[in-house]
N, C-alpha and C positions, 0 to 999 in steps of 0.2 A: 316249729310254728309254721303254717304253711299260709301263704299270702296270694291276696290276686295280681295277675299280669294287670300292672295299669299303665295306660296312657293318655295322657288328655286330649280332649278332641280337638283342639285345634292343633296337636303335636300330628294326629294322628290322618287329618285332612291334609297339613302340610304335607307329610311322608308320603302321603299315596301321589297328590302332585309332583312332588321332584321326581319321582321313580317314573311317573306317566311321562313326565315331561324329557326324561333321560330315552326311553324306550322313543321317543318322539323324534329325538334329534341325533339318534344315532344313526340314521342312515342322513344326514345332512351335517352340520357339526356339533363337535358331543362339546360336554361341558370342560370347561379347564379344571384338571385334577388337582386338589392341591392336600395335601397332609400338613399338619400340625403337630408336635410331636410338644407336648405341655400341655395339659387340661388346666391350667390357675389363671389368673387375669391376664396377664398378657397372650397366652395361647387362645383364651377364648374373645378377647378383644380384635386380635386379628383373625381368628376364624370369621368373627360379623362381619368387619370393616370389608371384608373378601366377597362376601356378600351383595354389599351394597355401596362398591365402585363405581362411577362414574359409568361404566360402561356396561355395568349390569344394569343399572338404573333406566338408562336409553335404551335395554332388548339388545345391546350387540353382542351381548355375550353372557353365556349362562357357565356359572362356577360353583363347584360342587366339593365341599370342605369335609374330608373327616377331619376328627381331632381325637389323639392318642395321648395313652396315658400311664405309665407305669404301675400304678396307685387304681386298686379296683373302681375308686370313685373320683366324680370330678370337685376344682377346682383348688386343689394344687395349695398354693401357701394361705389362703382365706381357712380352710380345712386346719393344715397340718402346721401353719406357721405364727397364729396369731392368738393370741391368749386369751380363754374362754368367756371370761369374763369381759369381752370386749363387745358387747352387741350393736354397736354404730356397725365397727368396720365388718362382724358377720353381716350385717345387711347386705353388705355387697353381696355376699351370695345372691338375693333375691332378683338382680338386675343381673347376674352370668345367669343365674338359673331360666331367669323370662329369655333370653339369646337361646338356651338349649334348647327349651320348652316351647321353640316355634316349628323345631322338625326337620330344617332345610340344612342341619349340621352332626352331621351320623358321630356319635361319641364311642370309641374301642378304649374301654380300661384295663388294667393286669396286663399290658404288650408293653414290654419294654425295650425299648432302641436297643441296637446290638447285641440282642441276646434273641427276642424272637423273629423281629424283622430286621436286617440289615439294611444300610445306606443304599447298596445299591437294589435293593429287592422294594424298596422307596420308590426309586427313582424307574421304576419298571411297571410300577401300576400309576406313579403320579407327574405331572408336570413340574411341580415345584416341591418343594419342601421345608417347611418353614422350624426351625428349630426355637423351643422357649421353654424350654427347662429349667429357668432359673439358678440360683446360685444356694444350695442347702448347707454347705458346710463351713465350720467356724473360719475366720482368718484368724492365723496363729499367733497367741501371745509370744513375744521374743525375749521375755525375761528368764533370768535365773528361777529355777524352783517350780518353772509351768507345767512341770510332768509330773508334780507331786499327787500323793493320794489325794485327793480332796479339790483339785484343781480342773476345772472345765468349761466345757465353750458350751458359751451358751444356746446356740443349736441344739444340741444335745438336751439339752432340759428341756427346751419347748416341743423336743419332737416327743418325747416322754409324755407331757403334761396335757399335747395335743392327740396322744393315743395315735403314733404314726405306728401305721401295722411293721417297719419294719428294725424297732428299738425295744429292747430290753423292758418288761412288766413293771421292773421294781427300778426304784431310784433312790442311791445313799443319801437321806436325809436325816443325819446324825448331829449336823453343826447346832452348835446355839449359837454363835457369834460367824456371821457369812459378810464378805467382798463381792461387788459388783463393780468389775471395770468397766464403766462405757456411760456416754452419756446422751443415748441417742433411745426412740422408744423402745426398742427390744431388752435394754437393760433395764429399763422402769417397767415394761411387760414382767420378766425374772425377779423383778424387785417386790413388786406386790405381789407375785403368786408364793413367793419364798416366803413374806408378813402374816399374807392374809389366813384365818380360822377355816381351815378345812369344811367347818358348814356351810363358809358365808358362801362357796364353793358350787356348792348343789342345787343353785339356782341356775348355773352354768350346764352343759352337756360332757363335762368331766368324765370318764368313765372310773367304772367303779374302784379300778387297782388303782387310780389316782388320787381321789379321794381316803384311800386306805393310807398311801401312803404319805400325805401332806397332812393326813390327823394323826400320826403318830410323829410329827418332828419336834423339838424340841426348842425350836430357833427363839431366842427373846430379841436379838440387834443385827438389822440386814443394812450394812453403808452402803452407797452409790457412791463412785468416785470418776471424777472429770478432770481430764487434766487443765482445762480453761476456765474461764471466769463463769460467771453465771450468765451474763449476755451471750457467751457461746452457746448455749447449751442446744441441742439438737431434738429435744423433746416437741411435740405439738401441745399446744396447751391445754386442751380432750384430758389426755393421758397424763399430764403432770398434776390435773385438778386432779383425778380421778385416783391420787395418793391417800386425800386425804379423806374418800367414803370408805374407808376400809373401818371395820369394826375393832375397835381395843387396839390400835395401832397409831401410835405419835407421830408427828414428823418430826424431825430433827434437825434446824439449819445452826451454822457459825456463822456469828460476825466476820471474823477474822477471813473470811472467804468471799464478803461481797467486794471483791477489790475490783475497779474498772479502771479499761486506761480511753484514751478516743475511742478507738474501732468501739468499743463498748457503749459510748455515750452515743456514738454516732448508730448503732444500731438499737441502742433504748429507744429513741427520739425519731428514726426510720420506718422499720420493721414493727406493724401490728401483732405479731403471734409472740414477737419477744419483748413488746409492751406489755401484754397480757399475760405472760408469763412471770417479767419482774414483778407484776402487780402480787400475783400468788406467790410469790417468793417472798414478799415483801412483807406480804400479810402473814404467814408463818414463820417471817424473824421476829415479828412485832410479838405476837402471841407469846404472855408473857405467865399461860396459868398452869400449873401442875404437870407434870409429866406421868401419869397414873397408869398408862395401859401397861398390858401384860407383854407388849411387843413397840418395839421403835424402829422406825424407817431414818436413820442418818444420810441425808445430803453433803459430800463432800463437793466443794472445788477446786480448782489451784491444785489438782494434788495428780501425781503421776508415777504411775508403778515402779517400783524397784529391785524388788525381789521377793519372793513367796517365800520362805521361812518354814523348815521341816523338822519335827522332832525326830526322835532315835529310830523309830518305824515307820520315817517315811511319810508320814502325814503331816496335811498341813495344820501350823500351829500361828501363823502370824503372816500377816504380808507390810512389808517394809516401803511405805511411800513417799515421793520426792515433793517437798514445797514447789510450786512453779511460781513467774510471776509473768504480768503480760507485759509483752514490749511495746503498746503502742497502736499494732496493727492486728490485732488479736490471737497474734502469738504468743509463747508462751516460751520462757528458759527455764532450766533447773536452780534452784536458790543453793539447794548443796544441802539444805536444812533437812533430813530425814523425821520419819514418827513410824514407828512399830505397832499395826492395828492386830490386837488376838480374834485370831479369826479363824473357823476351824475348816473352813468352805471358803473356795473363792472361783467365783464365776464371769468370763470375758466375754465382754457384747460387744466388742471393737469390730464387728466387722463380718461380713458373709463373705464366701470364695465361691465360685463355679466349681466346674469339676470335669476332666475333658472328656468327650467324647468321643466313641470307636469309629476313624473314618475321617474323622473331622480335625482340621487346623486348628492347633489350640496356641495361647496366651499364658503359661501358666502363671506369669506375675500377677497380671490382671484379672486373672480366672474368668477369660469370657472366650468365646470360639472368633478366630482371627476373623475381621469384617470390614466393611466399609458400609455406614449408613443402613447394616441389615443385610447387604451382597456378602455372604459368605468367601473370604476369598483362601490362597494360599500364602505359603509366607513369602512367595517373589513377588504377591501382589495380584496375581492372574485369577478371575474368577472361579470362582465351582458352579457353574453350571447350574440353572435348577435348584440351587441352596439358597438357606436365608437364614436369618437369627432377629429374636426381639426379645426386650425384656431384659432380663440380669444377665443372662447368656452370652446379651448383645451390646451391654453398655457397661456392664458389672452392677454390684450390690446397692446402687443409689439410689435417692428420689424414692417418695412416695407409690401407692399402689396404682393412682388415677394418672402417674408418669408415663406406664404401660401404654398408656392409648394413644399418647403421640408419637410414643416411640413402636407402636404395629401401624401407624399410619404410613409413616414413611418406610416403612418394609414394604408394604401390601404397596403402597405407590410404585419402586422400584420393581415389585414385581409384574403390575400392569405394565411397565411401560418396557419390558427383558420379554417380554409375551412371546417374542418372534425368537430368540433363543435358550427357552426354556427348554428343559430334558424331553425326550419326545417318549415315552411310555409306550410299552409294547402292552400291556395290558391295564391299561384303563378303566376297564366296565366298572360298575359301582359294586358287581359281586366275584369281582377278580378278587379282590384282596382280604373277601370274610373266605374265601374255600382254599386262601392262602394260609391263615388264621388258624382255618377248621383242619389243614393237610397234617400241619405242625403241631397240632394236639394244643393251643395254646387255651386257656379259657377264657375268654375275652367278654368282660364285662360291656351290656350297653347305657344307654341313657334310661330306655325302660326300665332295666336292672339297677338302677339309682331311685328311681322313683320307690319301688319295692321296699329299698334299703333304705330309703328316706323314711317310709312311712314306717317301718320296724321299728329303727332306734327311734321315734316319736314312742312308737306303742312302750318302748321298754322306759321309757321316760314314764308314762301314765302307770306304770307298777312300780315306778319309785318315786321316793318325796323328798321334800328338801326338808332345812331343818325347821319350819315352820308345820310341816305334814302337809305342804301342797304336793299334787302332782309336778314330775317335772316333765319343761316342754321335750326332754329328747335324754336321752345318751348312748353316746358314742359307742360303737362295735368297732373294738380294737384290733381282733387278730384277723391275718388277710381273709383267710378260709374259710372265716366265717362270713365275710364280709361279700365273697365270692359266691359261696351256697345260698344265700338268702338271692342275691341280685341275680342268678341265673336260674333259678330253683322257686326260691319262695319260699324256701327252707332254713332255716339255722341251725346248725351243726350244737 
């Protein structure tokens, strides 16, 4: 399928000015070079804020941003980490994409740190370097039985479900009876996508071996389990209402779990999002009429893992969990009391990790690159030069997605105010580093080539229907190559 080059015109008036204006001020002074190394919110939040500094604002200084990106396309965990079915939080797309879609911010996709361009081959076309990679991989359950068949971080399933180009097509979906450790949204993400009817699906951008394989599973009962009370709970209340539009799927709460101690009453009576959380909780212990669907979503609390449970081959067959109770101030002890749930899948949302990178000071506890406030530094404490981190990279796996923006604020500030001893770049120019790119055979996706790709999976959306026989708005083009051919090409493999 062969597509046209497009660019919008005010992407494409922006571009000719930064470029006239680069050619302008290179025989007086050039712009501050800065790289970005994460295309998802945080990477592209401080790419703006880079922008539109204090000091760019006043004409003292003009700063010139690419942003790189391992992943042929932009936008990073919105893309590849968020559950389809969530069209609030895809919106954010639309306000990174208006940031992209002004021009004044060159996007390189498929380059990936340490493999095509090196730290120090950075730091030789750029002044600064800002790292936000975020944090993709599970943090580890530390029970007995976590390595069984059937046992998995829930990373894993969402990069599956999100069609990341670089996970396995198919995914064991054999359980009827599935565990969900965590009580925070990415477990309530796994939790309805594991419930929800395959069709109700195809209103979403699912791609198709997704869809294949969530309409052949077999699942009738998915638990969520939290080791704290229901006042703790770490869900947004969006995503805890948003259990029960699911088609032909119950919720399931216990009395026996609404236990509160202070910290509890005092954050019922506090806290608006866990007011309106007990409210929905409340309202689904009340509900007191038939239980008919074909599928049940059980809400545990109080309850904290103990051990995964294997039959003779290795697979899981039960996971063994501990009563807790709270002491007070919202913590939580073991009672001693055990309960054996049959369960033949058990999936862990405790938690994201970093992952370190080649060059860079790492934290492995923590999983974030060693820093101060975003100043990259070492482990005596002494700067890196020219380095930066924001985002999960730079703080770990916390806080919301709209976190990102105060936390590249105060990066992008320490790096205005380090200006005088930033890295000093021996090649600069804006096309130093694509004939770097181009030397090294790399194929490097742009913003144009997103636009392409955008509008393909739309068109392949309009050749397929949901289960009503509407067209759908889009789906996902999941393997890299393809996703490469089309965005440099026009083409699809």
């Amino acid at each position: 399928m062969s597509l046209p080059w497009r660019q919008s015109p005010q992407a494409r008036e922006t571009r000719v000015r930064v470029e006239r204006n680069s050619v302008t001020t290179s025989n007086t002074q050039r712009p501050l070079r800065v790289a970005v190394i994460g295309a998802g919110p945080a990477g592209i939040y401080a790419a703006d804020m880079l922008t539109k500094t204090e000091a760019v604002r006043e004409g003292e200084l003009e700063v010139s941003v690419d942003l790189f990106d391992r992943y042929p396309t932009p936008f990073g965990l919105i893309r590849y980490g968020v559950a389809p079915d969530h069209p609030r939080i895809k919106g954010i797309i639309t306000a990174l994409r208006s940031i992209l879609d002004r021009g004044d911010i060159r996007f390189f996709g498929n380059v990936e740190y340490g493999k095509d361009i090196t730290l120090g081959e950075f730091l030789t076309h750029y002044d600064a370097v800002i790292f936000a990679t975020g944090a993709v991989n599970d943090a580890p359950l530390q029970i007995p039985g976590a390595d069984l068949d059937g046992s998995y971080g829930a990373a894993r399933f969402v990069a599956w479900y999100d069609g990341h180009p670089d996970y396995p097509r198919t995914w064991p979906l054999e359980a009827k009876e599935i565990a969900v450790i965590g009580n925070g949204n990415v477990a309530l993400d796994v939790a309805r996508v594991l419930s929800k009817h395959a069709e109700d699906m195809l209103v979403t951008e699912i791609p198709g071996n997704v869809y294949q394989g969530l309409r052949k599973s077999p699942v009738t009962d998915v638990h969520i389990f939290g080791r704290r009370g229901p006042a703790q709970i770490k869900f947004t209340p969006l995503e805890l209402r948003e259990l029960a539009k699911s088609r032909d799927v119950d919720i399931v709460v216990y009395d026996d779990d609404f236990q509160f101690d202070e910290a509890s009453e005092k954050a019922m009576t506090e806290n608006n999002q866990i007011k309106v959380m007990m409210k929905t909780l409340q309202k689904w212990r009340e509900d007191d009429s038939p239980k008919t669907a074909s599928r049940r979503l059980h809400l545990h609390f109080l309850q904290t893992p103990d051990e995964i449970l294997g039959d003779e081959n290795g697979k899981v067959r039960a996971i063994r969990m501990e009563r807790t109770r709270l002491n007070g101030d919202a913590s939580v002890t073991g009672t001693g009391e055990y309960t054996e749930f049959p369960v033949q899948a058990v999936y862990h949302a405790i938690g994201y990790l970093g992952s370190p990178l080649p060059e860079l000071p790492f934290d492995p506890e923590r999983g974030v690159i060693l820093n101060e406030e975003g100043r990259v530094i070492e482990a005596d404490g002494s700067p890196v030069p020219g380095v930066y981190a924001t985002g999960w990279i730079k703080r770990g796996p916390v806080g919301l997605i709209g976190a990102t923006k105060s936390d590249a604020l105060e990066t992008v500030n320490h790096i205005m105010e380090d200006r005088a001893s930033l890295a000093d770049p021996d090649h600069p120019q804006l096309e130093a580093v694509v004939e770097l790119l181009e030397d090294k055979g790399v194929q490097y996706t742009t913003w144009d080539g997103w636009l392409v790709l955008d509008e393909y999976e739309q068109s392949l959306g309009q050749s397929s229907h949901d289960a009503e026989g509407n067209p759908r708005e889009r789906v996902k083009v999941v393997e890299r190559d393809e996703m490469i051919s089309v965005s440099r090409e026009g083409v699809a493999k």
